[in-house]
N, C-alpha and C positions, 0 to 999 in steps of 0.2 A: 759773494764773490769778493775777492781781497782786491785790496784800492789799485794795485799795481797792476793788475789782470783789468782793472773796466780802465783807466787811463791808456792801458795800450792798446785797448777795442778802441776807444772813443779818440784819442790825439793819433794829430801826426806824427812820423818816428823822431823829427828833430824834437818836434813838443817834448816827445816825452823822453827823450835824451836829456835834455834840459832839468826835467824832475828828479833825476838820480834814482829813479827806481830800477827793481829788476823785479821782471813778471815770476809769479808765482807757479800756479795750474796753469796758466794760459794753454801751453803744449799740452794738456789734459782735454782741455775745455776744448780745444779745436778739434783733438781727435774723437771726442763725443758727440758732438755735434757733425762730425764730417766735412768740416770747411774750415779756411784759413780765418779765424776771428779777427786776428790785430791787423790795425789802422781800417777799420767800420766802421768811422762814426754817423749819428743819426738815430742812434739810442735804440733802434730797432733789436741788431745785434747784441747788443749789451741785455736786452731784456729777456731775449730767446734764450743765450747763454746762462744769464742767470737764474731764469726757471727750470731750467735745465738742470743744471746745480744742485738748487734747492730741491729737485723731486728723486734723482738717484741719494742725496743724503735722507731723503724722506723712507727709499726704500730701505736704504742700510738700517737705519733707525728700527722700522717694521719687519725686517728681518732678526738682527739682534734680539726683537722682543719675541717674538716666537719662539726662538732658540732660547732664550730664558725660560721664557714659559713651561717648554715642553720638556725641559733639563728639570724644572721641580718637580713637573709633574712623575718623571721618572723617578726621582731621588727619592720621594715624599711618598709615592704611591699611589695608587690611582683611588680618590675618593670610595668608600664602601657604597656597594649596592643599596640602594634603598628596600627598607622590605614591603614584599607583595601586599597593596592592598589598602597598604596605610599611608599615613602623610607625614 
């Protein structure tokens, strides 16, 4: 999660007015979650969101790799049959 997204879960809005940040994903992060994240503090929020985060970048990741995968295996060919019988 970028610094600007858990400051504005975690502070209040003058707090974090005061920082001169501007929220990143936040608008993302809420709509994934399906509730308003900013100004939640009490870490709870911040932790749900951030695993959150981290497990759709986990699928994109897992996905990508598939699609790699499956792209050589077509390019490259599919491994020859092994033959009958032997090893």
């Amino acid at each position: 999660m970028r610094p600007a997204d858990y400051f504005a879960i975690n502070t209040l809005p003058a707090a974090f007015a005061k920082l001169g940040m501007h929220v990143d994903k936040l608008p993302i992060l809420s709509q994934m979650v399906g509730e308003n994240v900013a100004v939640r503090p009490g870490g709870g929020v911040s932790l749900a969101v951030g695993m959150d985060y981290i497990m759709v970048l986990m699928a994109i990741i897992m996905i990508d790799t598939v699609v790699t995968w499956i792209s050589k295996l077509t390019s490259e060919g599919m491994p020859a049959k092994p033959v009958a019988g032997g090893m």
